[in-house]
C-alpha positions in Angstrom: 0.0 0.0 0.0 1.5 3.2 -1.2 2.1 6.0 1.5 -0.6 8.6 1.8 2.2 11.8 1.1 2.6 9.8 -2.4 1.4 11.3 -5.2 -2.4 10.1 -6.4 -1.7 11.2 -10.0 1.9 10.8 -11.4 3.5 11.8 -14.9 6.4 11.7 -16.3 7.7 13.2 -19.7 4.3 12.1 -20.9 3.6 12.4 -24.7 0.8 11.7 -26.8 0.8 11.9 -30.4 -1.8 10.7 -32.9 -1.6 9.7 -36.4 -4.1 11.8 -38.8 -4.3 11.7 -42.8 -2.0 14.7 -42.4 0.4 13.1 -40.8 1.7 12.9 -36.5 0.0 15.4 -35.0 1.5 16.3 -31.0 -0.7 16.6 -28.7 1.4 16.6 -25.5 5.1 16.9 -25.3 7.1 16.5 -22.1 4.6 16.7 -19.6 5.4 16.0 -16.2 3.8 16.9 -13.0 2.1 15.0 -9.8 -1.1 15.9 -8.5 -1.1 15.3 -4.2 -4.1 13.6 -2.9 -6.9 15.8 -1.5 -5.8 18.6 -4.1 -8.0 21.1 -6.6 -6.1 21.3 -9.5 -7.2 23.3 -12.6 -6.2 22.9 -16.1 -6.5 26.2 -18.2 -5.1 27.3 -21.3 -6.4 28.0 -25.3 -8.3 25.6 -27.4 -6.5 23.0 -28.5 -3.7 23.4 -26.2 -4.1 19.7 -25.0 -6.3 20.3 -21.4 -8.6 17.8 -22.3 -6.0 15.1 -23.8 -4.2 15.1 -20.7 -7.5 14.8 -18.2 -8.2 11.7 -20.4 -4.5 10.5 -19.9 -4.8 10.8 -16.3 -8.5 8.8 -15.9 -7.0 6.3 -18.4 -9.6 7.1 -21.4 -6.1 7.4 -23.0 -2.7 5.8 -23.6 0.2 7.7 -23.6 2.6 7.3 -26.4 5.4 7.9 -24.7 6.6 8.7 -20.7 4.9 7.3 -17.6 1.5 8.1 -16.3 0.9 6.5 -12.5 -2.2 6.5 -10.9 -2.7 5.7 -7.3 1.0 4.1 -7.6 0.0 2.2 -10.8 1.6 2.2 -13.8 -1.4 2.4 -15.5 0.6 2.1 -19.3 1.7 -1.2 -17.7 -2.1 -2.5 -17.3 -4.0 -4.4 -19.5 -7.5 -3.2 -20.6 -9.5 -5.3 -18.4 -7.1 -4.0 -15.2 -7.2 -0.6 -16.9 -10.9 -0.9 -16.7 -11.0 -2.0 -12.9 -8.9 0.5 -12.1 -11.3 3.6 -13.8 -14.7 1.9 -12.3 -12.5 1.9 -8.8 -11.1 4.7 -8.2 -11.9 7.6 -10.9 -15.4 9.3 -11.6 -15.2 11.8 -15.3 -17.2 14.6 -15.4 -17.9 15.8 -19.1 -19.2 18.6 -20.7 -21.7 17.5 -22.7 -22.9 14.6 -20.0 -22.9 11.1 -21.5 -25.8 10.0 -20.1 -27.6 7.1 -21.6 -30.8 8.3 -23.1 -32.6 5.0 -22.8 -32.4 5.0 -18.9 -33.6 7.3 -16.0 -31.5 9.6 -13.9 -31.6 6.6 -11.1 -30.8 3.9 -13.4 -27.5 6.5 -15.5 -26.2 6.4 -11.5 -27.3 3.6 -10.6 -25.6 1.4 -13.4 -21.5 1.9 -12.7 -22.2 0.6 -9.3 -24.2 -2.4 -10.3 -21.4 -2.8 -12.5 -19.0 -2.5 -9.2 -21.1 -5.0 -7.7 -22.7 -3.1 -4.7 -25.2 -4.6 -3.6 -27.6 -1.3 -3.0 -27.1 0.2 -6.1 -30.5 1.6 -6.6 -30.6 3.2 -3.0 -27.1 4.8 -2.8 -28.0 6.4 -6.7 -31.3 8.0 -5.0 -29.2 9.1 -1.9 -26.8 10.5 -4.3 -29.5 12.6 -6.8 -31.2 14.0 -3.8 -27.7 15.2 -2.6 -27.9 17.0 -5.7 -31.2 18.3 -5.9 -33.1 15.7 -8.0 -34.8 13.6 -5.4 -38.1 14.2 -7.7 -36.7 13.9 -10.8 -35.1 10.0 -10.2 -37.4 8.7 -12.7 -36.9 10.7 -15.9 -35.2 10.3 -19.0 -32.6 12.6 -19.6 -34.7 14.4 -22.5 -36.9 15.7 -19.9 -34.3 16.7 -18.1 -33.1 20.4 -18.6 -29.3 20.8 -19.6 -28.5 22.3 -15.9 -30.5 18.8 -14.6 -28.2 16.6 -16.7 -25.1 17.5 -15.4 -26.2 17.3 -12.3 -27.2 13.8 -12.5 -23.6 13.1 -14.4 -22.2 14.6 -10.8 -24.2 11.9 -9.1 -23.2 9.0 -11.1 -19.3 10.2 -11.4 -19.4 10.8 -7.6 -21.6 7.9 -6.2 -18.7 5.5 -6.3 -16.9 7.6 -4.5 -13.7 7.7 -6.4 -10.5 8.7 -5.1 -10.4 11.1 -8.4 -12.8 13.1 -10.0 -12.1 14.4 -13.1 -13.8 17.5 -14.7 -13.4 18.4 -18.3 -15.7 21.8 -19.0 -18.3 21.1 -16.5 -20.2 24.0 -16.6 -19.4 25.1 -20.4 -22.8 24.0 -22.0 -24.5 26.0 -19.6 -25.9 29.7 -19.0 -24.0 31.4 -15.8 -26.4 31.1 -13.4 -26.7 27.2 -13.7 -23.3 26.9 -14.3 -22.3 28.6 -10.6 -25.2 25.9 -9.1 -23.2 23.1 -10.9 -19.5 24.8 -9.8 -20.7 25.1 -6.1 -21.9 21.1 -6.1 -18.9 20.1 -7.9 -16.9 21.2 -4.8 -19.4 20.7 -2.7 -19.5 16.3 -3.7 -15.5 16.9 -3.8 -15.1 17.7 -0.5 -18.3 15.3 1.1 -16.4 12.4 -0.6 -12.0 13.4 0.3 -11.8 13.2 -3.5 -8.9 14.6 -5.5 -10.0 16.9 -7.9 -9.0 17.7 -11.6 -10.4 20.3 -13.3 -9.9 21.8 -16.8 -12.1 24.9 -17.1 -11.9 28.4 -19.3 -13.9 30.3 -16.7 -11.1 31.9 -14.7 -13.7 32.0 -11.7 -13.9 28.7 -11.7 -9.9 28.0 -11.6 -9.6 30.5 -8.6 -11.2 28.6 -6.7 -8.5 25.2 -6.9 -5.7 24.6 -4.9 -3.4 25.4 -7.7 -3.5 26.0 -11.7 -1.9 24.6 -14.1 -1.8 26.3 -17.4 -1.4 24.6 -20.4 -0.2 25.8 -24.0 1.0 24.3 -27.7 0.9 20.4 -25.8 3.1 21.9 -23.0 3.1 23.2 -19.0 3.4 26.9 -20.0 2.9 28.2 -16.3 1.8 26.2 -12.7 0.8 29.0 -10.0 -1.7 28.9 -6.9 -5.4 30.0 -7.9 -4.7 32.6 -5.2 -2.2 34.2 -7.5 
Protein backbone atom coordinates (compact mmCIF):
# COMPACT_ATOMS: atom_id res chain seq x y z
CA UNK A 1 0.00 0.00 0.00
CA UNK A 2 1.48 3.24 -1.19
CA UNK A 3 2.05 6.01 1.48
CA UNK A 4 -0.61 8.56 1.78
CA UNK A 5 2.22 11.82 1.11
CA UNK A 6 2.61 9.79 -2.37
CA UNK A 7 1.39 11.31 -5.18
CA UNK A 8 -2.35 10.13 -6.41
CA UNK A 9 -1.74 11.22 -10.05
CA UNK A 10 1.94 10.84 -11.41
CA UNK A 11 3.54 11.84 -14.90
CA UNK A 12 6.37 11.73 -16.31
CA UNK A 13 7.68 13.23 -19.69
CA UNK A 14 4.33 12.11 -20.87
CA UNK A 15 3.63 12.42 -24.71
CA UNK A 16 0.85 11.72 -26.76
CA UNK A 17 0.82 11.88 -30.43
CA UNK A 18 -1.82 10.72 -32.90
CA UNK A 19 -1.56 9.66 -36.38
CA UNK A 20 -4.07 11.75 -38.84
CA UNK A 21 -4.28 11.74 -42.82
CA UNK A 22 -1.97 14.66 -42.35
CA UNK A 23 0.45 13.09 -40.80
CA UNK A 24 1.67 12.89 -36.46
CA UNK A 25 0.03 15.37 -34.97
CA UNK A 26 1.48 16.29 -30.97
CA UNK A 27 -0.74 16.63 -28.70
CA UNK A 28 1.36 16.55 -25.55
CA UNK A 29 5.09 16.86 -25.28
CA UNK A 30 7.09 16.50 -22.09
CA UNK A 31 4.57 16.74 -19.56
CA UNK A 32 5.42 16.04 -16.22
CA UNK A 33 3.82 16.95 -12.96
CA UNK A 34 2.07 14.99 -9.78
CA UNK A 35 -1.05 15.92 -8.52
CA UNK A 36 -1.15 15.28 -4.22
CA UNK A 37 -4.11 13.56 -2.86
CA UNK A 38 -6.86 15.77 -1.45
CA UNK A 39 -5.76 18.61 -4.08
CA UNK A 40 -8.03 21.09 -6.60
CA UNK A 41 -6.10 21.33 -9.54
CA UNK A 42 -7.24 23.33 -12.56
CA UNK A 43 -6.15 22.89 -16.07
CA UNK A 44 -6.48 26.24 -18.15
CA UNK A 45 -5.08 27.32 -21.31
CA UNK A 46 -6.36 28.02 -25.26
CA UNK A 47 -8.32 25.60 -27.37
CA UNK A 48 -6.49 22.97 -28.49
CA UNK A 49 -3.71 23.37 -26.22
CA UNK A 50 -4.08 19.70 -25.00
CA UNK A 51 -6.26 20.33 -21.44
CA UNK A 52 -8.60 17.82 -22.26
CA UNK A 53 -6.00 15.14 -23.80
CA UNK A 54 -4.24 15.12 -20.71
CA UNK A 55 -7.53 14.82 -18.24
CA UNK A 56 -8.25 11.68 -20.39
CA UNK A 57 -4.49 10.55 -19.92
CA UNK A 58 -4.81 10.84 -16.26
CA UNK A 59 -8.47 8.82 -15.93
CA UNK A 60 -6.96 6.26 -18.43
CA UNK A 61 -9.64 7.14 -21.40
CA UNK A 62 -6.07 7.41 -23.02
CA UNK A 63 -2.73 5.83 -23.63
CA UNK A 64 0.19 7.74 -23.57
CA UNK A 65 2.56 7.30 -26.43
CA UNK A 66 5.37 7.89 -24.72
CA UNK A 67 6.60 8.75 -20.74
CA UNK A 68 4.89 7.28 -17.64
CA UNK A 69 1.51 8.11 -16.28
CA UNK A 70 0.91 6.51 -12.48
CA UNK A 71 -2.22 6.53 -10.88
CA UNK A 72 -2.66 5.69 -7.27
CA UNK A 73 0.96 4.08 -7.65
CA UNK A 74 0.04 2.22 -10.78
CA UNK A 75 1.55 2.22 -13.81
CA UNK A 76 -1.36 2.42 -15.54
CA UNK A 77 0.59 2.14 -19.25
CA UNK A 78 1.68 -1.15 -17.74
CA UNK A 79 -2.14 -2.47 -17.28
CA UNK A 80 -4.00 -4.39 -19.46
CA UNK A 81 -7.48 -3.18 -20.57
CA UNK A 82 -9.45 -5.30 -18.41
CA UNK A 83 -7.11 -4.00 -15.21
CA UNK A 84 -7.21 -0.57 -16.86
CA UNK A 85 -10.91 -0.91 -16.70
CA UNK A 86 -11.05 -1.95 -12.87
CA UNK A 87 -8.94 0.51 -12.12
CA UNK A 88 -11.31 3.57 -13.76
CA UNK A 89 -14.66 1.92 -12.26
CA UNK A 90 -12.47 1.92 -8.77
CA UNK A 91 -11.10 4.74 -8.21
CA UNK A 92 -11.91 7.56 -10.92
CA UNK A 93 -15.36 9.31 -11.62
CA UNK A 94 -15.18 11.80 -15.29
CA UNK A 95 -17.22 14.58 -15.43
CA UNK A 96 -17.91 15.78 -19.14
CA UNK A 97 -19.15 18.64 -20.72
CA UNK A 98 -21.74 17.48 -22.71
CA UNK A 99 -22.92 14.55 -19.95
CA UNK A 100 -22.86 11.15 -21.48
CA UNK A 101 -25.83 10.01 -20.08
CA UNK A 102 -27.59 7.09 -21.56
CA UNK A 103 -30.82 8.33 -23.13
CA UNK A 104 -32.62 5.04 -22.79
CA UNK A 105 -32.43 5.03 -18.91
CA UNK A 106 -33.62 7.31 -16.03
CA UNK A 107 -31.48 9.57 -13.87
CA UNK A 108 -31.63 6.65 -11.05
CA UNK A 109 -30.76 3.91 -13.36
CA UNK A 110 -27.47 6.50 -15.47
CA UNK A 111 -26.19 6.37 -11.48
CA UNK A 112 -27.27 3.56 -10.63
CA UNK A 113 -25.58 1.37 -13.36
CA UNK A 114 -21.51 1.87 -12.68
CA UNK A 115 -22.19 0.62 -9.33
CA UNK A 116 -24.18 -2.35 -10.27
CA UNK A 117 -21.39 -2.83 -12.50
CA UNK A 118 -18.99 -2.55 -9.22
CA UNK A 119 -21.13 -4.99 -7.70
CA UNK A 120 -22.67 -3.08 -4.73
CA UNK A 121 -25.18 -4.63 -3.62
CA UNK A 122 -27.63 -1.28 -3.01
CA UNK A 123 -27.13 0.21 -6.13
CA UNK A 124 -30.46 1.58 -6.64
CA UNK A 125 -30.63 3.17 -3.00
CA UNK A 126 -27.13 4.75 -2.84
CA UNK A 127 -28.02 6.41 -6.73
CA UNK A 128 -31.26 7.95 -4.96
CA UNK A 129 -29.21 9.05 -1.94
CA UNK A 130 -26.78 10.52 -4.33
CA UNK A 131 -29.53 12.60 -6.83
CA UNK A 132 -31.21 14.02 -3.77
CA UNK A 133 -27.68 15.23 -2.60
CA UNK A 134 -27.91 17.02 -5.69
CA UNK A 135 -31.17 18.27 -5.92
CA UNK A 136 -33.13 15.72 -7.97
CA UNK A 137 -34.75 13.64 -5.37
CA UNK A 138 -38.13 14.22 -7.66
CA UNK A 139 -36.72 13.92 -10.82
CA UNK A 140 -35.08 10.05 -10.17
CA UNK A 141 -37.36 8.70 -12.75
CA UNK A 142 -36.95 10.66 -15.86
CA UNK A 143 -35.22 10.28 -18.96
CA UNK A 144 -32.58 12.64 -19.64
CA UNK A 145 -34.69 14.42 -22.47
CA UNK A 146 -36.94 15.73 -19.90
CA UNK A 147 -34.29 16.72 -18.10
CA UNK A 148 -33.08 20.42 -18.59
CA UNK A 149 -29.29 20.77 -19.60
CA UNK A 150 -28.46 22.25 -15.89
CA UNK A 151 -30.53 18.80 -14.64
CA UNK A 152 -28.19 16.61 -16.74
CA UNK A 153 -25.14 17.50 -15.43
CA UNK A 154 -26.21 17.30 -12.35
CA UNK A 155 -27.22 13.76 -12.52
CA UNK A 156 -23.57 13.13 -14.41
CA UNK A 157 -22.16 14.57 -10.84
CA UNK A 158 -24.19 11.88 -9.09
CA UNK A 159 -23.23 8.99 -11.07
CA UNK A 160 -19.32 10.18 -11.45
CA UNK A 161 -19.39 10.81 -7.58
CA UNK A 162 -21.63 7.86 -6.18
CA UNK A 163 -18.73 5.48 -6.29
CA UNK A 164 -16.87 7.60 -4.51
CA UNK A 165 -13.70 7.71 -6.41
CA UNK A 166 -10.53 8.65 -5.12
CA UNK A 167 -10.36 11.15 -8.44
CA UNK A 168 -12.77 13.13 -9.96
CA UNK A 169 -12.12 14.44 -13.14
CA UNK A 170 -13.85 17.53 -14.67
CA UNK A 171 -13.41 18.44 -18.33
CA UNK A 172 -15.71 21.78 -19.03
CA UNK A 173 -18.29 21.06 -16.46
CA UNK A 174 -20.22 24.05 -16.61
CA UNK A 175 -19.38 25.15 -20.35
CA UNK A 176 -22.80 24.00 -22.02
CA UNK A 177 -24.49 26.04 -19.58
CA UNK A 178 -25.91 29.71 -18.97
CA UNK A 179 -24.02 31.45 -15.81
CA UNK A 180 -26.38 31.08 -13.40
CA UNK A 181 -26.68 27.24 -13.68
CA UNK A 182 -23.26 26.91 -14.35
CA UNK A 183 -22.27 28.57 -10.58
CA UNK A 184 -25.19 25.94 -9.10
CA UNK A 185 -23.20 23.07 -10.86
CA UNK A 186 -19.49 24.77 -9.82
CA UNK A 187 -20.74 25.09 -6.14
CA UNK A 188 -21.85 21.11 -6.07
CA UNK A 189 -18.89 20.08 -7.91
CA UNK A 190 -16.93 21.23 -4.83
CA UNK A 191 -19.44 20.68 -2.73
CA UNK A 192 -19.52 16.33 -3.66
CA UNK A 193 -15.53 16.85 -3.76
CA UNK A 194 -15.13 17.75 -0.49
CA UNK A 195 -18.28 15.28 1.07
CA UNK A 196 -16.37 12.44 -0.59
CA UNK A 197 -12.02 13.44 0.26
CA UNK A 198 -11.85 13.22 -3.48
CA UNK A 199 -8.94 14.57 -5.52
CA UNK A 200 -10.02 16.87 -7.88
CA UNK A 201 -9.02 17.69 -11.64
CA UNK A 202 -10.42 20.26 -13.33
CA UNK A 203 -9.94 21.78 -16.83
CA UNK A 204 -12.12 24.94 -17.15
CA UNK A 205 -11.93 28.44 -19.33
CA UNK A 206 -13.86 30.31 -16.69
CA UNK A 207 -11.15 31.94 -14.69
CA UNK A 208 -13.67 32.02 -11.71
CA UNK A 209 -13.89 28.73 -11.73
CA UNK A 210 -9.90 28.03 -11.59
CA UNK A 211 -9.62 30.48 -8.59
CA UNK A 212 -11.24 28.65 -6.68
CA UNK A 213 -8.54 25.20 -6.85
CA UNK A 214 -5.72 24.64 -4.87
CA UNK A 215 -3.38 25.39 -7.67
CA UNK A 216 -3.53 26.05 -11.72
CA UNK A 217 -1.94 24.61 -14.14
CA UNK A 218 -1.81 26.32 -17.43
CA UNK A 219 -1.41 24.61 -20.36
CA UNK A 220 -0.17 25.76 -23.98
CA UNK A 221 1.04 24.34 -27.71
CA UNK A 222 0.87 20.44 -25.84
CA UNK A 223 3.08 21.86 -22.99
CA UNK A 224 3.08 23.22 -19.05
CA UNK A 225 3.45 26.94 -19.97
CA UNK A 226 2.87 28.23 -16.26
CA UNK A 227 1.83 26.21 -12.65
CA UNK A 228 0.85 28.98 -9.96
CA UNK A 229 -1.71 28.94 -6.92
CA UNK A 230 -5.36 30.02 -7.91
CA UNK A 231 -4.66 32.62 -5.23
CA UNK A 232 -2.21 34.24 -7.47
Amino acid sequence: MMPETDPILSLTDVELSLRGNAGTVDILRGISMDVARGETLGLVGPSGSGKSSLLMLMGGLERATGGIVKVLGQDIGALGEDALARLRRDNIGVVFQSFHLIPTMTALENVAVPLELAGAQDAFARAEAELAGVGLAQRVGHYPSELSGGEQQRVALARASAPRPAVLLADEPTGNLDSATGIEIMDLLFALRDRHGSTLVLVTHAPELAARCDRVLALDDGQIAQARAAAE
